[in-house]
N, C-alpha and C positions, 0 to 999 in steps of 0.2 A: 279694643277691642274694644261724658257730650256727658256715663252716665256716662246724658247725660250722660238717643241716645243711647259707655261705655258705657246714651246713649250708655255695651261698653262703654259709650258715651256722654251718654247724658245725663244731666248731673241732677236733675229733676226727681229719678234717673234722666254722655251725653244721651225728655219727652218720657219722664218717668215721673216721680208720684203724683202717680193714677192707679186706682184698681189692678188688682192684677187680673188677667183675661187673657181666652184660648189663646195658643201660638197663632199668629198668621200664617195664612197657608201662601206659600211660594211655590207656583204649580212648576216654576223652571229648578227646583233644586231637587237635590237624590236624598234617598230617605236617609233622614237626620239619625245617628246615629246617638249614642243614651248618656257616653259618658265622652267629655275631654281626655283626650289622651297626647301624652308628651314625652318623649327620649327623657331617659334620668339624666340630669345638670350635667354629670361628665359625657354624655353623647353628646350635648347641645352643640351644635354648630353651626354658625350666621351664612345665611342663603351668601352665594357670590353672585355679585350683581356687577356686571361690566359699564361700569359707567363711561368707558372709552370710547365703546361701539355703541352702544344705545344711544341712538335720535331719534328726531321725530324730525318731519319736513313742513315747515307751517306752511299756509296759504301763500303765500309771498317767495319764499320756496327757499327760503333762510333755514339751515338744519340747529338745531337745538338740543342737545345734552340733555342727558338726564338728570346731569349736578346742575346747568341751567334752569330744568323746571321745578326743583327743590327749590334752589335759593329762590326763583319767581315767585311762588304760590307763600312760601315764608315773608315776601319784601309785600306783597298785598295785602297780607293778610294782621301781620306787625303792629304796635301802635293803632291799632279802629274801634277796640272794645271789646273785641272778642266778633266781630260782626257789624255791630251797632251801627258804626257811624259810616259804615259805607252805603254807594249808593246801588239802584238796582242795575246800571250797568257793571258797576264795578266788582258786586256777586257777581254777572253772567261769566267777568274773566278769571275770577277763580275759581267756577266750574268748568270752563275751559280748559287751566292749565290740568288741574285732578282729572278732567279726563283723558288726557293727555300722558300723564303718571300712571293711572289705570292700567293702562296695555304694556307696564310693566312689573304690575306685581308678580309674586309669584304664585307659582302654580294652586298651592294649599295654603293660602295664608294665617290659617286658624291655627295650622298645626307649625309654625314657623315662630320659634323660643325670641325673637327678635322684639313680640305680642310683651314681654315684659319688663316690668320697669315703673318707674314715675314717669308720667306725659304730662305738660301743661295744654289744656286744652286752649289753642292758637284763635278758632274760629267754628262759627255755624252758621250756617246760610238761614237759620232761624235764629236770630242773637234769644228770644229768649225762652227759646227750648231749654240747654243745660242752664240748671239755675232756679227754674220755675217764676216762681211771684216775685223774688229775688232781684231777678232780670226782668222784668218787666217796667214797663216805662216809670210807672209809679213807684216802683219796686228800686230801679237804679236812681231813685231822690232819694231815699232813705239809708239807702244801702251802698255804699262805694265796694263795689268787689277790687280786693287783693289779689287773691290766687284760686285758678280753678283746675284742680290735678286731679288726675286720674292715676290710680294705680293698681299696676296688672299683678299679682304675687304668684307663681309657681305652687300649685298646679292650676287652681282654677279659684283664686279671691279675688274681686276686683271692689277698690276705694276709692269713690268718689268725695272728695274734699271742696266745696266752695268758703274761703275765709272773705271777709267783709269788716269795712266800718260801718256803724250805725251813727247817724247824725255826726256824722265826720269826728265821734271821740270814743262811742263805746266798738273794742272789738269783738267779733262774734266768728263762728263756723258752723257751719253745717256741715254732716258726712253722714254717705252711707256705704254700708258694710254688703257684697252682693255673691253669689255664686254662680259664677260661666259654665254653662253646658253649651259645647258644640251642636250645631245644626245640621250643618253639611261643613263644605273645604274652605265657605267663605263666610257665612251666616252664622255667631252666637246668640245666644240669649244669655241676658244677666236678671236672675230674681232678686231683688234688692229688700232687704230688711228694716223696720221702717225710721226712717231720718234720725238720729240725732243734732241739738240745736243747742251749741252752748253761746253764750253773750253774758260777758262778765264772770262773775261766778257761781249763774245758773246752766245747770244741764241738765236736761231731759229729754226725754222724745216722743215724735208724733207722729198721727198718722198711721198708715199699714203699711203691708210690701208693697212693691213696686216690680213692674217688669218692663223689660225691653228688648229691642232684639237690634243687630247693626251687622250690617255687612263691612268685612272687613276689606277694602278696594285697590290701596296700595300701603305698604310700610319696607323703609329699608331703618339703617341706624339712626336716622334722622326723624323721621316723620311717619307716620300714620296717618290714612284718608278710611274716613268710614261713611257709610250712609245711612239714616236711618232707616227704619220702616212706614214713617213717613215720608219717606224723600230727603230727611234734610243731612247735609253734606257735613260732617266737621274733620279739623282740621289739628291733629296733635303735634308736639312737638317734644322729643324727649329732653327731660333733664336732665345737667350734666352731674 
């Protein structure tokens, strides 16, 4: 639901610590309603998704699976950095397969319990949105990122976690702490409260809130596709 970005995304916030400021207006969504709401844990039950009948028919006119364009967008995405080392064609074909996956999510996916969990954030079509300075060209000489997890907690707390080594011996984390309010059936927002930084055995924090907002595009057991409100696409994978 990148931070940083959960974004839900983004880990910054998956394009967050910045200012917090107005909601963006999305003149195509229905009035954002005030509070998340969710079935209590014993209602929860995982959307059914036919992965037998769902295809897609590519160009070439080869039909495609819908567990075909999971494992796809997972096998491109794999091994690159998070983004980083791919090239600008090789983006174009992992927004092709997501949009691809897109025209199977489900109907309300805000309100769909599947939203929680640990995610490793897989990919961003701006490597270094989630993450911030972190991620950034100069940022990954100083910095080797470990892991960058998002997690969704029932009813509405979302952790963004980035750990790191500094000069390849000290290790460090960054996280922050956010609260999800629903928008509409596809769109959150996450206010994020501001960074905690520990390295070694200092810890403190900096900074202020942070907000973001992500469209949620497609998720089944596997995987999560969100988009920023910038545009930028990331890419979750749950933990086992």
């Amino acid at each position: 639901m990148a931070s940083s970005s959960l974004p839900l995304s983004n880990f910054r916030g998956p394009e967050t610590l910045k200012p917090s400021k107005p909601s963006i207006s999305h003149p195509n969504r229905s009035t954002p309603p005030s509070t998340l709401r969710f079935p209590p844990r014993s209602q929860h039950r995982k959307p059914m998704i036919s992965r037998t009948a769902a295809s897609v028919t590519t160009q070439d006119g080869v039909r495609t699976s819908l567990d075909d364009l999971v494992v796809s967008i997972l096998s491109k995405v794999s091994g690159t950095d998070r983004g980083v080392s791919l090239s600008k064609e090789e983006h174009k074909e992992v927004a092709a397969v997501a949009s691809k996956l897109q025209n199977y999510c489900v109907d309300k996916p805000v309100a769909c319990p599947l939203i929680f969990g640990e995610w490793d954030v897989m990919y961003c079509s701006n490597p270094t949105s989630p993450g911030g300075g972190y991620r950034s060209a100069i940022g990954r000489i100083v910095f080797k990122t470990k892991d960058m997890i998002q997690i969704v907690e029932a009813p509405d707390i979302v952790r963004n976690r980035v750990s790191f080594s500094a000069f390849g011996f000290l290790d460090g984390e960054v996280s922050l702490k956010g609260k999800l309010r629903a928008l509409d059936d596809k769109w959150v927002q996450v206010i994020f409260e501001a960074p905690e930084l520990k390295v070694g055995g200092l810890e403190f924090k900096y900074g202020g809130q942070s907000e973001v907002q992500l469209e949620i595009t497609y998720i089944d057991e596997k995987i999560r596709l969100g988009k920023g409100s910038r545009g930028s696409l990331f890419v979750f994978q749950r933990r086992n």
